[in-house]
PDB file of the backbone (N, CA, C, O) and the ligand in Angstrom, with CONECT records:
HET     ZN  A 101       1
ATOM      1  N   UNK A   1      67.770 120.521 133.903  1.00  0.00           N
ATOM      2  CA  UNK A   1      66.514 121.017 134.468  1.00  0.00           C
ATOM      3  C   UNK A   1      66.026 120.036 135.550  1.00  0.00           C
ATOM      4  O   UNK A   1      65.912 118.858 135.210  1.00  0.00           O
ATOM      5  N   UNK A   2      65.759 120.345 136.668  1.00  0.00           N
ATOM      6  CA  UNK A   2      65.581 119.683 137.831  1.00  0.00           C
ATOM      7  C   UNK A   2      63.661 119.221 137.540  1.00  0.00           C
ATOM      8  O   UNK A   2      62.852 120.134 137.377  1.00  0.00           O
ATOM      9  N   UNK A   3      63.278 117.952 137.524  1.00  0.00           N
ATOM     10  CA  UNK A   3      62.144 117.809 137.390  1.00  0.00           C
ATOM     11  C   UNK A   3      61.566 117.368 138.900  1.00  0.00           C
ATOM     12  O   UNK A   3      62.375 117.114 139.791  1.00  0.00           O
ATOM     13  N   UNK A   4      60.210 117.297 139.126  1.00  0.00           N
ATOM     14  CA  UNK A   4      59.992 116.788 140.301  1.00  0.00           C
ATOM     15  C   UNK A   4      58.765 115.971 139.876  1.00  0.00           C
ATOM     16  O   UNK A   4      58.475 115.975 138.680  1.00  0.00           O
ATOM     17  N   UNK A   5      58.000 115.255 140.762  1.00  0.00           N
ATOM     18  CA  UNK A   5      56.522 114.455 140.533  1.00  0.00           C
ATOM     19  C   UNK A   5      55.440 115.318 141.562  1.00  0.00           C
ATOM     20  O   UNK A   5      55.465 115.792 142.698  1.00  0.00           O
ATOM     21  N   UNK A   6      54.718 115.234 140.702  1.00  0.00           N
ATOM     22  CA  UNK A   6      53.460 115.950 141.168  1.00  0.00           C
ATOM     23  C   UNK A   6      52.766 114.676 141.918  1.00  0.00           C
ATOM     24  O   UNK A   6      52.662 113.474 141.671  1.00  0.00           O
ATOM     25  N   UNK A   7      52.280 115.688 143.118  1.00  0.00           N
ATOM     26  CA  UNK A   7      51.919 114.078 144.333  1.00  0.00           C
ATOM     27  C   UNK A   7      50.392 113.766 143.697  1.00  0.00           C
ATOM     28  O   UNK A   7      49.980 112.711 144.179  1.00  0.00           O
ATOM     29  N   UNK A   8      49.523 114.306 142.851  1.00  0.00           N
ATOM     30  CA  UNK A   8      48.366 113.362 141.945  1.00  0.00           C
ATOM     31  C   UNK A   8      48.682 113.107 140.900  1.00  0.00           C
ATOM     32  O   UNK A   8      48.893 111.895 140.946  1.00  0.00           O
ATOM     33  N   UNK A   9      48.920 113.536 139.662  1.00  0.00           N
ATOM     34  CA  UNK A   9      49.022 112.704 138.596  1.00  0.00           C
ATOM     35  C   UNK A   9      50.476 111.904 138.386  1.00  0.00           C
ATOM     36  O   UNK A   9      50.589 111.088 137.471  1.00  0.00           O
ATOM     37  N   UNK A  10      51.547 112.187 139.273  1.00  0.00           N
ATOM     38  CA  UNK A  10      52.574 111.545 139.498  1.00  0.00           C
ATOM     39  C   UNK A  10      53.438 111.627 138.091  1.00  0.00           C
ATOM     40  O   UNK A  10      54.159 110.786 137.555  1.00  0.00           O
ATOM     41  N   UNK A  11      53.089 112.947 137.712  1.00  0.00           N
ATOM     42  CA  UNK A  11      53.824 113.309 136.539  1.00  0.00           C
ATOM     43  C   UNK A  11      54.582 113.845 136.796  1.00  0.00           C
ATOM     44  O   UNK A  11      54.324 114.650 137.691  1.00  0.00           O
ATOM     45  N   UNK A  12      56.194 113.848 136.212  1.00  0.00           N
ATOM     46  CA  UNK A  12      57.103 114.257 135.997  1.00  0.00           C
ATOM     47  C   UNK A  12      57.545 115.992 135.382  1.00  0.00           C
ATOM     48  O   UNK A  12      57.980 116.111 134.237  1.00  0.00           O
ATOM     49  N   UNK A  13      57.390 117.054 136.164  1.00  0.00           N
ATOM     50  CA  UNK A  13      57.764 118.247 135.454  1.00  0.00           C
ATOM     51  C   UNK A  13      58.785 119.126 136.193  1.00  0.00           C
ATOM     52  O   UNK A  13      59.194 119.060 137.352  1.00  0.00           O
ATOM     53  N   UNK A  14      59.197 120.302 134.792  1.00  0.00           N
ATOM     54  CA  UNK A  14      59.962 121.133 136.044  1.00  0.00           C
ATOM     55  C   UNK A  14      59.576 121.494 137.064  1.00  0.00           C
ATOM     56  O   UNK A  14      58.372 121.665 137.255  1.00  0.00           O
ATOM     57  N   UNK A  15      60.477 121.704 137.979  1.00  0.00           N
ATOM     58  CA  UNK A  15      60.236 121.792 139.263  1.00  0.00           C
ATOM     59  C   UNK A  15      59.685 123.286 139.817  1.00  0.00           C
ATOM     60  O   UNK A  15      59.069 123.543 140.851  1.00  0.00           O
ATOM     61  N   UNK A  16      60.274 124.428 138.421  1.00  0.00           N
ATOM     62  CA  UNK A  16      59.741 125.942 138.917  1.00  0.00           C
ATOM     63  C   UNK A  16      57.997 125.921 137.930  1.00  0.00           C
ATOM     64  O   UNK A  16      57.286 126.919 137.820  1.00  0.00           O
ATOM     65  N   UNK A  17      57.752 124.897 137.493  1.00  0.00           N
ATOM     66  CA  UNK A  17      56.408 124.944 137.359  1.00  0.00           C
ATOM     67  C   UNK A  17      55.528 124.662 138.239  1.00  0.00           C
ATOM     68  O   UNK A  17      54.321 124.858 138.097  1.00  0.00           O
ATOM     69  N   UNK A  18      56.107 124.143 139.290  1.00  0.00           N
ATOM     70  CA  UNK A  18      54.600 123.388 140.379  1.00  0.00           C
ATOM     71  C   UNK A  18      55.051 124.304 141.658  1.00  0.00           C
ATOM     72  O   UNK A  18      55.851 125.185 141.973  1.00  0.00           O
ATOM     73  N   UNK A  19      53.707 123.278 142.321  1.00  0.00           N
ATOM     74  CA  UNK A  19      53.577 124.321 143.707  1.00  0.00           C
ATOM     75  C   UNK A  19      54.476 123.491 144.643  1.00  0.00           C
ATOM     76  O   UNK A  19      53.995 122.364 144.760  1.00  0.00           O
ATOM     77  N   UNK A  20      55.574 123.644 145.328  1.00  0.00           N
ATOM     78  CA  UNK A  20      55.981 123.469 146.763  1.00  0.00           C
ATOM     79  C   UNK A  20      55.313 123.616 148.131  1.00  0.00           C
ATOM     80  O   UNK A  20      55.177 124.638 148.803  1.00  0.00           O
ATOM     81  N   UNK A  21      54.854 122.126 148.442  1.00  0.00           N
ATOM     82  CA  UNK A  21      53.914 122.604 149.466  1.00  0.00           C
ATOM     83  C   UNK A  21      54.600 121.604 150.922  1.00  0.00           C
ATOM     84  O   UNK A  21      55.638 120.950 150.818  1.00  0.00           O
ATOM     85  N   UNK A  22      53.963 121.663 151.910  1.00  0.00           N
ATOM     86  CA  UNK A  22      54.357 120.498 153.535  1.00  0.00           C
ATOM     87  C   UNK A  22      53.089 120.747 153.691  1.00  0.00           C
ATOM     88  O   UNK A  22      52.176 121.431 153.229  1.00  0.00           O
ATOM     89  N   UNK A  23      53.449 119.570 154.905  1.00  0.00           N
ATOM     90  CA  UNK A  23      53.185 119.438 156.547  1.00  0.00           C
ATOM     91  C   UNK A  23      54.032 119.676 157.272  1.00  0.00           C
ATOM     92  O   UNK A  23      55.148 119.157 157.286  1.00  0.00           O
ATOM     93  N   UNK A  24      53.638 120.448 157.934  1.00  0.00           N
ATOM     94  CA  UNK A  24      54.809 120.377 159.130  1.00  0.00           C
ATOM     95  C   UNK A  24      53.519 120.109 160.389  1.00  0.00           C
ATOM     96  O   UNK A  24      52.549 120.816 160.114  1.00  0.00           O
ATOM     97  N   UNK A  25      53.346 119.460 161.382  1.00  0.00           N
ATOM     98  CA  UNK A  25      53.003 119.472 162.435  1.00  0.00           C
ATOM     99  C   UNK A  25      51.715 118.754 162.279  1.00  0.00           C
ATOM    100  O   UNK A  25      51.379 118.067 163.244  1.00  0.00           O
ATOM    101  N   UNK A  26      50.940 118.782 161.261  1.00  0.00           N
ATOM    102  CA  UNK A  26      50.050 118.460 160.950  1.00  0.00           C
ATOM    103  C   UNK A  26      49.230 119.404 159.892  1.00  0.00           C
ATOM    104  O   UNK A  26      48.173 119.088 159.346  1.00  0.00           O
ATOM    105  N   UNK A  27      49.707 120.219 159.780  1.00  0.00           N
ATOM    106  CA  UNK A  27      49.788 121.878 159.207  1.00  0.00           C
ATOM    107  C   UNK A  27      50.051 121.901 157.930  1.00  0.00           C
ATOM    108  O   UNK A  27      51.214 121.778 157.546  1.00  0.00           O
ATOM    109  N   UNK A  28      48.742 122.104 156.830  1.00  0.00           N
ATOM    110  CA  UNK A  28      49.052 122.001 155.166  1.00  0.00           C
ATOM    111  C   UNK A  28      49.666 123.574 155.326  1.00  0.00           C
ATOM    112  O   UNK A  28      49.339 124.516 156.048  1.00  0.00           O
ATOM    113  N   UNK A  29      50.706 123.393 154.308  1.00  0.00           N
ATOM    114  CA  UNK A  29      51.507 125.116 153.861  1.00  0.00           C
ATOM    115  C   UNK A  29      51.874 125.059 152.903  1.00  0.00           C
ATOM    116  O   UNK A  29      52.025 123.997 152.299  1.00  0.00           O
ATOM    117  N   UNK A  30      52.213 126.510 152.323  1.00  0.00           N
ATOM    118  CA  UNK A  30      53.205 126.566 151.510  1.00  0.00           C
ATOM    119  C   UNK A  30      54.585 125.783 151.846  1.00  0.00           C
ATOM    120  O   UNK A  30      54.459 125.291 152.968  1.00  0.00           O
ATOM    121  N   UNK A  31      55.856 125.483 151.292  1.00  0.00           N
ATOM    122  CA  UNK A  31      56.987 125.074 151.455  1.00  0.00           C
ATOM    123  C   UNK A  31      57.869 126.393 151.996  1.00  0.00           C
ATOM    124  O   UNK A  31      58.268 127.260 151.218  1.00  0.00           O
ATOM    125  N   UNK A  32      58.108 126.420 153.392  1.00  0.00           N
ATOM    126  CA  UNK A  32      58.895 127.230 153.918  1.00  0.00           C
ATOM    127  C   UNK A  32      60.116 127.018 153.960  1.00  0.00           C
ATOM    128  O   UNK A  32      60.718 127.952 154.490  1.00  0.00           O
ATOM    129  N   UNK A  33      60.830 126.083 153.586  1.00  0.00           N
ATOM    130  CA  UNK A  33      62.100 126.077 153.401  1.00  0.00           C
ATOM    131  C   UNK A  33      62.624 125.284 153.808  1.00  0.00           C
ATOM    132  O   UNK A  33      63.621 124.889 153.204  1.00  0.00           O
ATOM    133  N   UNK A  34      62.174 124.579 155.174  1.00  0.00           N
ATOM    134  CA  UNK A  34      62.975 123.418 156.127  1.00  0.00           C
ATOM    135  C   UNK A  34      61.836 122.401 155.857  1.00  0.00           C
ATOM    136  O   UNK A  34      60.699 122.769 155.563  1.00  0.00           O
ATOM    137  N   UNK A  35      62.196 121.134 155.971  1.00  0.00           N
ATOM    138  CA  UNK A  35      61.999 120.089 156.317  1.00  0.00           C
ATOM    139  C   UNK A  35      61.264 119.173 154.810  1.00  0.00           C
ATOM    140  O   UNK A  35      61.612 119.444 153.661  1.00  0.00           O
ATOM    141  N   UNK A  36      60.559 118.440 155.043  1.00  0.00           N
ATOM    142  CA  UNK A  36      60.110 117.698 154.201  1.00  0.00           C
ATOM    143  C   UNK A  36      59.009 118.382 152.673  1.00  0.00           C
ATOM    144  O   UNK A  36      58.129 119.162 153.037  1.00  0.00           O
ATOM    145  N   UNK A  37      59.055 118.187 151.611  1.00  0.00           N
ATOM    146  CA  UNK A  37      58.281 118.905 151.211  1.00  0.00           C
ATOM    147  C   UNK A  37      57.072 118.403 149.883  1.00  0.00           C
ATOM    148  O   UNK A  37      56.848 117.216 150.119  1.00  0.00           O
ATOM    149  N   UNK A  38      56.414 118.746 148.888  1.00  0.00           N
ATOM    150  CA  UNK A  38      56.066 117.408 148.189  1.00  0.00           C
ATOM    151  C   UNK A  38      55.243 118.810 146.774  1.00  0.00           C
ATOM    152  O   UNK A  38      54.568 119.766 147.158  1.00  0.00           O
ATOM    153  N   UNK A  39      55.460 118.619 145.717  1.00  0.00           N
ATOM    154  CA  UNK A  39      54.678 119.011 144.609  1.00  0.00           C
ATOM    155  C   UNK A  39      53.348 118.947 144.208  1.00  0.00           C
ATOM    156  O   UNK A  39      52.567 118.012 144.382  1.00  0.00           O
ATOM    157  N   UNK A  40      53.125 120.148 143.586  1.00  0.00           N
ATOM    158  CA  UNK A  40      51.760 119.933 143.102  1.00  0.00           C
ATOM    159  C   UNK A  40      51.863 120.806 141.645  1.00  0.00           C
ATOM    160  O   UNK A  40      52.311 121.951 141.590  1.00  0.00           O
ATOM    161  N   UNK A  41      51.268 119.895 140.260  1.00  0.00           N
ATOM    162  CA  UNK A  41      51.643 120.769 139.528  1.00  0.00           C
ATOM    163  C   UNK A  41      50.146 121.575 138.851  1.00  0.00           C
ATOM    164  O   UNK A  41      48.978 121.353 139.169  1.00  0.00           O
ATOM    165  N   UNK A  42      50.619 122.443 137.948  1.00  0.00           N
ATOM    166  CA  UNK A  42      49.323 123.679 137.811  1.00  0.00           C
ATOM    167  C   UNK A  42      47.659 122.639 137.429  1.00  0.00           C
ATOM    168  O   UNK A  42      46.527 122.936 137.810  1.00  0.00           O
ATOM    169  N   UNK A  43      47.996 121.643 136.736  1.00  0.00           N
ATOM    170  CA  UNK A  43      46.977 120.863 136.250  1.00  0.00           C
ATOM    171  C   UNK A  43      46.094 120.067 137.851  1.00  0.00           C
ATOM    172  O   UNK A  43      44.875 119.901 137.828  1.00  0.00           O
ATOM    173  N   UNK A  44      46.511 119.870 138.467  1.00  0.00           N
ATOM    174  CA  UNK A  44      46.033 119.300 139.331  1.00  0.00           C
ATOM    175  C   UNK A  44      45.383 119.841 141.037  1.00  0.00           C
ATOM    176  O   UNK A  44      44.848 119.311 142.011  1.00  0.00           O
ATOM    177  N   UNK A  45      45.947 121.524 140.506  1.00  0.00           N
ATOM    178  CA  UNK A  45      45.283 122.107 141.790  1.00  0.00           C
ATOM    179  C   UNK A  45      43.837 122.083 142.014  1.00  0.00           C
ATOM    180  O   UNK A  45      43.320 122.453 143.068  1.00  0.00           O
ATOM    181  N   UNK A  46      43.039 121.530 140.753  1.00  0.00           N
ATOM    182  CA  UNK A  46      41.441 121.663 141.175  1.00  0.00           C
ATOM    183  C   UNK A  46      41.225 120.128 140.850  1.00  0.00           C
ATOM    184  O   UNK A  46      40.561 119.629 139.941  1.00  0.00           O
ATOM    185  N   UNK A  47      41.809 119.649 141.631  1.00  0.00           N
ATOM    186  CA  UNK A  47      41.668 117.212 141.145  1.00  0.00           C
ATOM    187  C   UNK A  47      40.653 117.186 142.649  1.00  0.00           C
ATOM    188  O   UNK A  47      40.925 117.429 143.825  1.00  0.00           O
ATOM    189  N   UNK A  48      39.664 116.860 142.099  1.00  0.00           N
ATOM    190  CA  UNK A  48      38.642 115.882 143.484  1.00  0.00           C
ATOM    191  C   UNK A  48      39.891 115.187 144.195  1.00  0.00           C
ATOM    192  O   UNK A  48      39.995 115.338 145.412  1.00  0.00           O
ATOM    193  N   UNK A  49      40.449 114.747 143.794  1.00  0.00           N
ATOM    194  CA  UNK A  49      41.447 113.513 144.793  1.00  0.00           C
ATOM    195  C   UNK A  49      42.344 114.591 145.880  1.00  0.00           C
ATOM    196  O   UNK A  49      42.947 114.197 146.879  1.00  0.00           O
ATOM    197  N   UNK A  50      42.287 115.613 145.550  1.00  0.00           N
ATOM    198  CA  UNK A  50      43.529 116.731 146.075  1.00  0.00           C
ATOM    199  C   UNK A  50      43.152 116.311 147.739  1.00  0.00           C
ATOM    200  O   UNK A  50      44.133 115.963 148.396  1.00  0.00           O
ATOM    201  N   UNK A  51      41.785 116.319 148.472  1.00  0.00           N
ATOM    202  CA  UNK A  51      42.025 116.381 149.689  1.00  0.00           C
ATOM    203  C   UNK A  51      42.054 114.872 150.580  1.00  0.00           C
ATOM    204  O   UNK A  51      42.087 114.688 151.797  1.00  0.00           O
ATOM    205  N   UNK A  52      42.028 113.874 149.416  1.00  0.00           N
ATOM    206  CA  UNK A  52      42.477 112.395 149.906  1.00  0.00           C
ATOM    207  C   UNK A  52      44.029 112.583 150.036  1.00  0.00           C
ATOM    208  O   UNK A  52      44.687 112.173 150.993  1.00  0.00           O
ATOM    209  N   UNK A  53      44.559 113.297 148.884  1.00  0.00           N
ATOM    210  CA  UNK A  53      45.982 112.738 148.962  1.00  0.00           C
ATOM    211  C   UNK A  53      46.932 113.516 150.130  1.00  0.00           C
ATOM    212  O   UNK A  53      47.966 113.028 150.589  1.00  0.00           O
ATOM    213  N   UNK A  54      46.339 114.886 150.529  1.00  0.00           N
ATOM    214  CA  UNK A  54      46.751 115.754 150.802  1.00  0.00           C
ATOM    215  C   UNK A  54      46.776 114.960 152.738  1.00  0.00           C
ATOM    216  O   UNK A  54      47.813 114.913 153.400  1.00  0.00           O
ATOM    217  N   UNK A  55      45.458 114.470 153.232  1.00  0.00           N
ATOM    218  CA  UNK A  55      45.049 113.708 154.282  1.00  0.00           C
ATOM    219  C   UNK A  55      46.248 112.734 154.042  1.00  0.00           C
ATOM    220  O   UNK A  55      47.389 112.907 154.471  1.00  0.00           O
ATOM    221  N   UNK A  56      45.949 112.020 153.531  1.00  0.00           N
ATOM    222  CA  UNK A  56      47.431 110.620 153.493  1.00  0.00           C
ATOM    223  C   UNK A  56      48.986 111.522 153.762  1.00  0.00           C
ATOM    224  O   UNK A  56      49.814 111.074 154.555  1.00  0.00           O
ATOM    225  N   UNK A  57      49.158 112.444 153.216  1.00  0.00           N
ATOM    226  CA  UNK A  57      50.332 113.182 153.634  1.00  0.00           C
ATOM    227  C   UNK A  57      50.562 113.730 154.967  1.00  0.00           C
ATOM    228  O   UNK A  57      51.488 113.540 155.756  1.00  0.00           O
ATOM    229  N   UNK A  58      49.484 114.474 155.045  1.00  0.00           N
ATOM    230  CA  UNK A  58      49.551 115.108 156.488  1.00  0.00           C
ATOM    231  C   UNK A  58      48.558 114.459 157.721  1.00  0.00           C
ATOM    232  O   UNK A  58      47.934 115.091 158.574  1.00  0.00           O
ATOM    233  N   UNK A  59      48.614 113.252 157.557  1.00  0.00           N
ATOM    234  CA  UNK A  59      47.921 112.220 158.490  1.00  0.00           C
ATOM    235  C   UNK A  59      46.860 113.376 158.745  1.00  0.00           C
ATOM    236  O   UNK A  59      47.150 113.676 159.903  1.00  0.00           O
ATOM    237  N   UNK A  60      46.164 113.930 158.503  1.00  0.00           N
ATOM    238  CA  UNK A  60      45.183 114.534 158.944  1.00  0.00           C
ATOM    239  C   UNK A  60      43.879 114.641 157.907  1.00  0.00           C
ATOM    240  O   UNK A  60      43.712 114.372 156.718  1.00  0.00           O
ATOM    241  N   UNK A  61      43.191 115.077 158.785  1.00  0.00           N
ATOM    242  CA  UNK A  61      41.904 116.135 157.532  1.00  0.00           C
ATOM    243  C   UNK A  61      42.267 116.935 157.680  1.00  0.00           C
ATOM    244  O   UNK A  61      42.793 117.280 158.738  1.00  0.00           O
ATOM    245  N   UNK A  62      42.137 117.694 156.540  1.00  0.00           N
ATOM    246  CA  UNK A  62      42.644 119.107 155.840  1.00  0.00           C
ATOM    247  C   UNK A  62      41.390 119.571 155.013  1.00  0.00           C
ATOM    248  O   UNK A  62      41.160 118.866 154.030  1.00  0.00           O
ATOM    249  N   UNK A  63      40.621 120.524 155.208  1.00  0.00           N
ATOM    250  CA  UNK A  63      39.424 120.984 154.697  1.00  0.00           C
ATOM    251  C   UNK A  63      39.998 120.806 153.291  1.00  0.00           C
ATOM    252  O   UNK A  63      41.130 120.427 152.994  1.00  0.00           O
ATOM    253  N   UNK A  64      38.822 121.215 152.353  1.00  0.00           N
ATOM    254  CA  UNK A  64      39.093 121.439 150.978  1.00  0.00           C
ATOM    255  C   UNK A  64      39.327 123.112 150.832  1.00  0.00           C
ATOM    256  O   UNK A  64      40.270 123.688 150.289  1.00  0.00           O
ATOM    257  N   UNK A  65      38.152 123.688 151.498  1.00  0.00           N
ATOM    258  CA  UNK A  65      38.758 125.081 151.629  1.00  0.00           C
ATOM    259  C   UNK A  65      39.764 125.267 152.158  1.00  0.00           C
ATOM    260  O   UNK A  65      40.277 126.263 151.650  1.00  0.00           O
ATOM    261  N   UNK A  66      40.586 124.715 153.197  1.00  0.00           N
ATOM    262  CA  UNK A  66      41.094 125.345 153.519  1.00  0.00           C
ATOM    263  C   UNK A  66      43.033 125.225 152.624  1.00  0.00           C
ATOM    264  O   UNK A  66      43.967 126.023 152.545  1.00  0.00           O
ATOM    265  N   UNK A  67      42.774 123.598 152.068  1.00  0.00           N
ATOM    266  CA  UNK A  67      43.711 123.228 150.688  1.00  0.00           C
ATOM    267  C   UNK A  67      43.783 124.346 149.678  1.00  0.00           C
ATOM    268  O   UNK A  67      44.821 124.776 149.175  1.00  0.00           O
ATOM    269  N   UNK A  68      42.586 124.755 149.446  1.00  0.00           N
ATOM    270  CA  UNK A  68      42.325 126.237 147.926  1.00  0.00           C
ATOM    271  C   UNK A  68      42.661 127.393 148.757  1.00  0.00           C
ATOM    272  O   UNK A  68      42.892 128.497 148.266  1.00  0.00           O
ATOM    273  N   UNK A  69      42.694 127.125 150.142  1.00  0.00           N
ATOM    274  CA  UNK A  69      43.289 128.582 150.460  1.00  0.00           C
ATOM    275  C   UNK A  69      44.242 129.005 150.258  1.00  0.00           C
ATOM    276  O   UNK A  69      44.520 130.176 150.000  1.00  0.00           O
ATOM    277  N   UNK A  70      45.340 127.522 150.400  1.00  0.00           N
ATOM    278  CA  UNK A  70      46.419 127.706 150.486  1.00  0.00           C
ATOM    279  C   UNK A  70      47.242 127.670 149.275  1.00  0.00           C
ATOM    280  O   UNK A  70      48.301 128.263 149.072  1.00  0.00           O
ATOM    281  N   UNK A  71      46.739 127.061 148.677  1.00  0.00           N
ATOM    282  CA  UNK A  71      47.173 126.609 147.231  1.00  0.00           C
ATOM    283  C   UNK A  71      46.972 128.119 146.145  1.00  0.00           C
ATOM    284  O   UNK A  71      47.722 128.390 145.208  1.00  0.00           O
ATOM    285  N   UNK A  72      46.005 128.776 146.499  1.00  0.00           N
ATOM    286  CA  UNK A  72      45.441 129.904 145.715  1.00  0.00           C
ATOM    287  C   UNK A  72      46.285 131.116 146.083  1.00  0.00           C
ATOM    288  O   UNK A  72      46.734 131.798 145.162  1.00  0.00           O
ATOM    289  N   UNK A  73      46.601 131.521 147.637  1.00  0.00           N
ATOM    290  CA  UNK A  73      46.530 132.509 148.132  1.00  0.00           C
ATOM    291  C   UNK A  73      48.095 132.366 148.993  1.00  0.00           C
ATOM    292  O   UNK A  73      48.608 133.141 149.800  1.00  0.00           O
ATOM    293  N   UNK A  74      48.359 131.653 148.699  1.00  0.00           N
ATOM    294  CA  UNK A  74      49.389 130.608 149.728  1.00  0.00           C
ATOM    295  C   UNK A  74      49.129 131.452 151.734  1.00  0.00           C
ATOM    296  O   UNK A  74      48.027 131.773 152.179  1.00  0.00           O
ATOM    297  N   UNK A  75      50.089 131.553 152.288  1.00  0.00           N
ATOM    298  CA  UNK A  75      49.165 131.066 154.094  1.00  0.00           C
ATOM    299  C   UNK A  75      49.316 132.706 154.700  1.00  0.00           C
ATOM    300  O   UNK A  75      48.894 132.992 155.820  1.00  0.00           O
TER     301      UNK A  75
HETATM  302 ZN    ZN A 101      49.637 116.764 138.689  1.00  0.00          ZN2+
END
């Protein structure tokens, strides 16, 4: 079973339990398939820390809405 780390609690789970998400460009997304990509697992989609860590990833600000948009509804 392929596990991955969830980029806040840095816990260890399967990998078809969490969310696959990027940056690409500066651009929070779903994980489209190419390039770099990073986990999020079900426990941590509503963590206060979500739009610090999410900024440190995608060198940017990234609304909070617009993180639950994507995370909820994906893009
Ligand atoms: Zn987590």
């Amino acid at each position: 079973m392929t596990e991955r780390m969830c980029v806040v609690c840095r816990e260890r789970l399967p990998q078809k339990e969490m969310l696959r998400l990027q940056c690409k460009n500066g651009e929070f997304l779903r994980f489209e398939g190419i390039g770099r990509s990073f986990y999020l697992c079900t426990n941590c989609k509503n963590s206060k820390k979500l739009d610090k860590i999410i900024k440190r990833i995608c060198k940017k600000n990234i609304s909070i809405e617009n993180i639950k948009e994507i995370i909820v509804y994906g893009n």
